[in-house]
C-alpha positions as CSV (number, residue, x, y, z in Angstrom):
1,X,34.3,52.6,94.4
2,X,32.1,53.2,91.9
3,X,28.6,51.7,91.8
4,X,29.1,49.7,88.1
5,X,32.1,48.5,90.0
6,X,30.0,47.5,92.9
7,X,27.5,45.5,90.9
8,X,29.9,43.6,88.9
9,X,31.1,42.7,92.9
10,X,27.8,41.2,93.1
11,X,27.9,39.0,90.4
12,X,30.4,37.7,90.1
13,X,31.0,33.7,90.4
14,X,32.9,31.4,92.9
15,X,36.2,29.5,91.9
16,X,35.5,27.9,88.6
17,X,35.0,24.2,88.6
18,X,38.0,21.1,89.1
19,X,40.2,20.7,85.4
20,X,38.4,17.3,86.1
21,X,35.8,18.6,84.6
22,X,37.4,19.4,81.0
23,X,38.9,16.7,79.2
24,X,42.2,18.5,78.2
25,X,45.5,20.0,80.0
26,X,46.9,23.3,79.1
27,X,48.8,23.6,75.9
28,X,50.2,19.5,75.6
29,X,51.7,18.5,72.7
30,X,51.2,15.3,71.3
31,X,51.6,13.8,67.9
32,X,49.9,14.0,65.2
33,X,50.3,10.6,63.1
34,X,51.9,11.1,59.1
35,X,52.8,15.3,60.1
36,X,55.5,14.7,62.4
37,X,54.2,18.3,64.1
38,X,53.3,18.6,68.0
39,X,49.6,18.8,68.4
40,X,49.0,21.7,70.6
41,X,45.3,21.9,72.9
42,X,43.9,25.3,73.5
43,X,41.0,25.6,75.9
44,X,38.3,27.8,75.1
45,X,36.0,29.4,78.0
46,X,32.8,30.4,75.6
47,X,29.3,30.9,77.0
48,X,25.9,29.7,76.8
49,X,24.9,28.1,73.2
50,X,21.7,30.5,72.8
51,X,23.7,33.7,72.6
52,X,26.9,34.8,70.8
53,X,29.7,33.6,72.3
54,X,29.5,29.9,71.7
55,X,28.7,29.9,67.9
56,X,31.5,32.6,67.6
57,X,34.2,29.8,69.4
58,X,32.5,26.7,67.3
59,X,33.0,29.0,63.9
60,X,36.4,29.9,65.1
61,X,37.3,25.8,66.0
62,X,35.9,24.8,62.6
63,X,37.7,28.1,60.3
64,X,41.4,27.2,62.5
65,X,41.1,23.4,62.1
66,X,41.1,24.1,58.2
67,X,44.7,26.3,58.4
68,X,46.0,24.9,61.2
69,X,45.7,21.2,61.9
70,X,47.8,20.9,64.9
71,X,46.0,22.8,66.9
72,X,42.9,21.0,69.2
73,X,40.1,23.6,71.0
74,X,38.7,22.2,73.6
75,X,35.6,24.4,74.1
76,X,34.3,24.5,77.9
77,X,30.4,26.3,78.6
78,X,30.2,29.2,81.0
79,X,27.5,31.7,81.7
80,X,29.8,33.9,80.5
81,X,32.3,36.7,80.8
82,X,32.2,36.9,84.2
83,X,33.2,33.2,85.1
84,X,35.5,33.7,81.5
85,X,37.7,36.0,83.0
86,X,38.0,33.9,86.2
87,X,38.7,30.7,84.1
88,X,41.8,32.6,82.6
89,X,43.1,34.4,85.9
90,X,42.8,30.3,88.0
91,X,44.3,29.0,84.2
92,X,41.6,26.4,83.9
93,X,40.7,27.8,80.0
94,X,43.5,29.7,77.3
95,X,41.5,31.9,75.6
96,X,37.9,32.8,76.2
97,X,35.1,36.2,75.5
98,X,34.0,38.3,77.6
99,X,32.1,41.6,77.5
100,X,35.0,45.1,77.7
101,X,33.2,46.2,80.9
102,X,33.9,43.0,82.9
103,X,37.1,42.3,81.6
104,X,38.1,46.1,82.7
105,X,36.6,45.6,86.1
106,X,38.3,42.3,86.7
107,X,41.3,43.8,85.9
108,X,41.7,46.2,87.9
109,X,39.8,44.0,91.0
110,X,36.3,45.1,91.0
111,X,35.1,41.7,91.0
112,X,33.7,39.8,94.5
113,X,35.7,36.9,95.4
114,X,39.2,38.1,94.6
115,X,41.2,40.3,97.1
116,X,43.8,41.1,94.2
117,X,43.2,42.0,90.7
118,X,43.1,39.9,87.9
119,X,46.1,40.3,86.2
120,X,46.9,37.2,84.9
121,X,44.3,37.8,81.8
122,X,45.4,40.0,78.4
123,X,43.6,41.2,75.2
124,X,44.1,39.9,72.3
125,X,41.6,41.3,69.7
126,X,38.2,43.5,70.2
127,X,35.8,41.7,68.1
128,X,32.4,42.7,67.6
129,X,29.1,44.5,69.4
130,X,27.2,43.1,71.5
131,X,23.6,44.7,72.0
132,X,21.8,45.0,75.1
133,X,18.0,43.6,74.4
134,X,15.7,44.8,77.1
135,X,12.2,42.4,76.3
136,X,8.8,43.5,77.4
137,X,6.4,40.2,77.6
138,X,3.5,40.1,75.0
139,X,0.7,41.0,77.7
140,X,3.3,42.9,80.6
141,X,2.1,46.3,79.3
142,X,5.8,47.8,80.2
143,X,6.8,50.4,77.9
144,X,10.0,51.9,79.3
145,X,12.9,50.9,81.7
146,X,11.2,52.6,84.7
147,X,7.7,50.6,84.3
148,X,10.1,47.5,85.5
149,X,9.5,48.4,89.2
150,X,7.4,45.7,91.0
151,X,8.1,43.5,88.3
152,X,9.6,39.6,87.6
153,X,12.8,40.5,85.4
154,X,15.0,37.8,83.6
155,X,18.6,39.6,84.8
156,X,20.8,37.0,82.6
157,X,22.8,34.2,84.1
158,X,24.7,34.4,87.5
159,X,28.5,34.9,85.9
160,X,27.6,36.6,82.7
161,X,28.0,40.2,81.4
162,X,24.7,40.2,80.8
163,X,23.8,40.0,84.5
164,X,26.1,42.8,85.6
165,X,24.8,44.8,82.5
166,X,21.1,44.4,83.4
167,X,22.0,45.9,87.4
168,X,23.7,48.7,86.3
169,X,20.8,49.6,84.1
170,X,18.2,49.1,86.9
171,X,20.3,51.5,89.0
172,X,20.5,54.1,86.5
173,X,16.8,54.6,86.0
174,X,16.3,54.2,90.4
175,X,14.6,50.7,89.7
176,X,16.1,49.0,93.2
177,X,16.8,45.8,94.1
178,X,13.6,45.8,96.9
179,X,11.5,47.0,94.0
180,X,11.8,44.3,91.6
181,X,12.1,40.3,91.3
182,X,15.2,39.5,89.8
183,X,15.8,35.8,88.5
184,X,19.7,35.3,87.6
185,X,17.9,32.8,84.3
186,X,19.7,31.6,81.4
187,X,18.5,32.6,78.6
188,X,16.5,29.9,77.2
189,X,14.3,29.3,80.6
190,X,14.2,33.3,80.9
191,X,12.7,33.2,77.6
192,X,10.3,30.5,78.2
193,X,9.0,32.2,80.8
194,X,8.6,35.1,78.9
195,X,6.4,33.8,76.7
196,X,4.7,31.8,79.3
197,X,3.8,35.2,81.7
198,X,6.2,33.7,84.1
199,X,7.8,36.8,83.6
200,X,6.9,40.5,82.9
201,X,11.0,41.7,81.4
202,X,13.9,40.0,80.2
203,X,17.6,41.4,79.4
204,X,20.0,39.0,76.9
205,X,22.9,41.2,76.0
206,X,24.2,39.4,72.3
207,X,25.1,40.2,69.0
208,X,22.2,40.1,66.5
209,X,20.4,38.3,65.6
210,X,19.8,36.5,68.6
211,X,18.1,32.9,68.8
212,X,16.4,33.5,71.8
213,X,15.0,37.2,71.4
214,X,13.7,35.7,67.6
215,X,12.2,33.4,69.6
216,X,10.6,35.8,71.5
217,X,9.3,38.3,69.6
218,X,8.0,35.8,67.3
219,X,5.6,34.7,70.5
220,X,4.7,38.7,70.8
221,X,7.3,40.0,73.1
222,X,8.1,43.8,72.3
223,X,12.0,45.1,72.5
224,X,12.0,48.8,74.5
225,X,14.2,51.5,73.5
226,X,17.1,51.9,75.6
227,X,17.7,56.0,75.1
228,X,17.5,59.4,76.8
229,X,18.9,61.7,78.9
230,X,19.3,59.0,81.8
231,X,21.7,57.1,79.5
232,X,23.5,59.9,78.1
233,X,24.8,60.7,82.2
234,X,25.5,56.8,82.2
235,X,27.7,56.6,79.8
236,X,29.4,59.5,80.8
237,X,30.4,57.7,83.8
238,X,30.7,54.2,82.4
239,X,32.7,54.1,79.0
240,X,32.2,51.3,78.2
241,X,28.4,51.4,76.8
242,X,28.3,53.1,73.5
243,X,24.8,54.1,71.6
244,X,23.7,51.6,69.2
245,X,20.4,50.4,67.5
246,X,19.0,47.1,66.7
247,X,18.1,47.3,62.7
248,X,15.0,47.5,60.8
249,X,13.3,44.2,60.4
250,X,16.1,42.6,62.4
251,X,12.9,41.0,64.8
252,X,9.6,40.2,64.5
253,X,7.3,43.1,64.7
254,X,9.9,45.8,64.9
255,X,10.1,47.5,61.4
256,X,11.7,50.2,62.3
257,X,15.4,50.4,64.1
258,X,15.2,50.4,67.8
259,X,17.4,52.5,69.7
260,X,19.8,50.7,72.6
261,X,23.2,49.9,74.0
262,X,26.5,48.3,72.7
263,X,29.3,46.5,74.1
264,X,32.7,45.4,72.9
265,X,33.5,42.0,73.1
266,X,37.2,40.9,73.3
267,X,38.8,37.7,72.7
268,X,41.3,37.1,76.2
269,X,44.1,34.7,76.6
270,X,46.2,33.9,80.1
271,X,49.0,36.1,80.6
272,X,51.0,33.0,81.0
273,X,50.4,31.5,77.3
274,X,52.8,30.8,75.0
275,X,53.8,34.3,73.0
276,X,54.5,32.3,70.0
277,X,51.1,30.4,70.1
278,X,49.2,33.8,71.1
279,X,50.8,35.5,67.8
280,X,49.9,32.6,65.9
281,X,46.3,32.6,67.1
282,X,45.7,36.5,66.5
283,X,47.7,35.9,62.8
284,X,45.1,33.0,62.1
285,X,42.1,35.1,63.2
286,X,42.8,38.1,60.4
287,X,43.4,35.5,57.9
288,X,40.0,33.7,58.7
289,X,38.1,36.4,59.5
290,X,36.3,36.7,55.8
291,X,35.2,32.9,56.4
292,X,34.1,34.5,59.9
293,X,32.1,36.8,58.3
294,X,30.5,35.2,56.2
295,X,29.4,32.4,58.9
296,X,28.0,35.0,61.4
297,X,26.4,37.7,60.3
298,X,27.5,39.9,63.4
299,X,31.3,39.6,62.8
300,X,31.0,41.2,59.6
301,X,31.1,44.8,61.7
302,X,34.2,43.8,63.4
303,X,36.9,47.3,62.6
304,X,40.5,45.1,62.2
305,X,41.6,48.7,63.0
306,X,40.6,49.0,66.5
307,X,41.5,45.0,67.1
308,X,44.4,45.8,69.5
309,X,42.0,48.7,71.4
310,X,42.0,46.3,74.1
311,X,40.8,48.3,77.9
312,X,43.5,45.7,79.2
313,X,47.1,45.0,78.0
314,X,47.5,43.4,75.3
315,X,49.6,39.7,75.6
316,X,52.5,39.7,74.3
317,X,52.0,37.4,71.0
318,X,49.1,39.8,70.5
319,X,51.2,42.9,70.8
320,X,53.9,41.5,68.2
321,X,51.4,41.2,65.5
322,X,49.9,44.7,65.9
323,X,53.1,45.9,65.6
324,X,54.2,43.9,62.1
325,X,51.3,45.1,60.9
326,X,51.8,48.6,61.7
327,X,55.9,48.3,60.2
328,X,54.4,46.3,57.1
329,X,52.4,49.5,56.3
């Protein structure tokens, strides 16, 4: 086993929480008074309403309920993809986001907690990049990945992509777990403490522009450059990271691009959704995406031509669609 595999082992979460908590049932059709048409409740597994993934499934909700009445999100927090992925496999959400690296792992059972695989989750669509943000506090005096040893490090939420991210990085540049203090934060108390000097480093892995690293670099926190030959052998042996920058002028005090890390995100759906509704979904994403775009600036570098580049297989519903478009050309 590899040791990316071995870290995502380490974070990931326990069995998700009762369907008590969420105030819908899979899929239930009701009626919707004056249509005569079945409405139809999708639950969403999102994450954490500081970074990406929760004002991507609020814009989604709001672009849907214009085209398509009958259908009712019901939108359920998470840290993230980690506990996403495990929603979908236990089929306590429908659809949810998750970073490509976790949902790969989980798929092919590299993920602590679960004996077998996770093969009840399928891609439906790769989205957009995420970027990895490493944040140095304003007074830390850390320049570089390996100044982290001995030092108090924001690693993301227990159950996010973020958290898995953050290790493997560590690991990569020989920064050890008995070498550091690493506080499993969400990302608004990570970056309060941040500001505060409760801690020296933060990671937040989100597409920009991100609310909370604004917010911190506008109180004098610096973003590192995440580049070199250490990360050139990383990627060689994990895939899924890709070289990226953060723009020009993207954050407070950084006017000129600042070399990092990407990830794919993907949207996910059960494997045991309806096809019908899972084709419908992916047809009513391309047809909003322009409104998408034009609501969050980072969905505007979504490629509709590597949408069905899932690392997992593709559900069904999803599958159909890629394949009309491909006979329509």
């Amino acid at each position: 086993m590899t040791d990316s595999a071995n870290l995502v082992r380490k974070h990931a979460m326990p069995r998700a929480p009762s369907l008590a908590l969420v105030t819908a049932i899979a899929v239930v059709g009701l009626s919707i008074p004056g249509h005569g048409r079945a409405l139809v409740t999708v639950r969403i597994s999102t994450g954490p309403p500081t970074v990406s993934f929760r004002p991507l499934a609020e814009a989604m909700v709001r672009a849907y309920g214009r085209v398509a009445p009958d259908l009712h999100f019901v939108l359920i927090d998470t840290p993230g993809s980690v506990r996403n992925i495990q929603n979908l496999q236990q089929g306590t959400s429908d659809i949810g986001f998750a970073l490509a690296d976790v949902a790969y792992m989980g798929y092919n059972g590299r993920l602590a907690d679960s004996t077998l695989p996770l093969h009840d989750i399928r891609g439906i669509a790769v989205l957009h990049s995420s970027t990895v943000h490493l944040l140095a506090g304003p007074h830390s005096g850390i320049r570089s990945i390996g100044d982290l040893k001995g030092r108090r490090i924001g690693m993301g939420p227990t159950g996010s992509g973020a958290a898995v991210t953050s290790e493997v990085l560590l690991r990569a540049f020989h920064v050890l777990p008995n070498q550091v203090e690493e506080r499993p934060l969400p990302f608004a108390e990570a970056t309060d403490q941040l500001i505060a000097g409760a801690l020296d480093a933060a990671f937040v892995v989100s597409a920009d522009p991100t609310p909370e690293v604004k917010r911190a670099t506008e109180a004098g926190a610096r973003l590192l450059e995440i580049r070199g030959p250490t990360i050139e052998s990383l990627r060689a042996n994990y895939p899924f990271l890709r070289s990226g920058f953060i723009p020009a002028d993207m954050y407070t005090g950084h006017p000129n691009p600042i070399h990092t890390l990407s990830l794919d995100v993907l949207l996910l759906g059960r494997a045991g959704l309806d096809e019908g509704l899972v084709h419908r979904l992916t047809l009513t994403l391309f047809q909003v995406l322009p409104q998408l775009g034009a609501e969050l600036r980072f969905l505007r570098n979504m490629d509709p031509s590597r949408a069905a580049a899932t690392p997992i297989p593709l559900h069904p519903g999803a599958a159909l669609f890629y394949r009309e478009q491909e006979l329509a050309r």
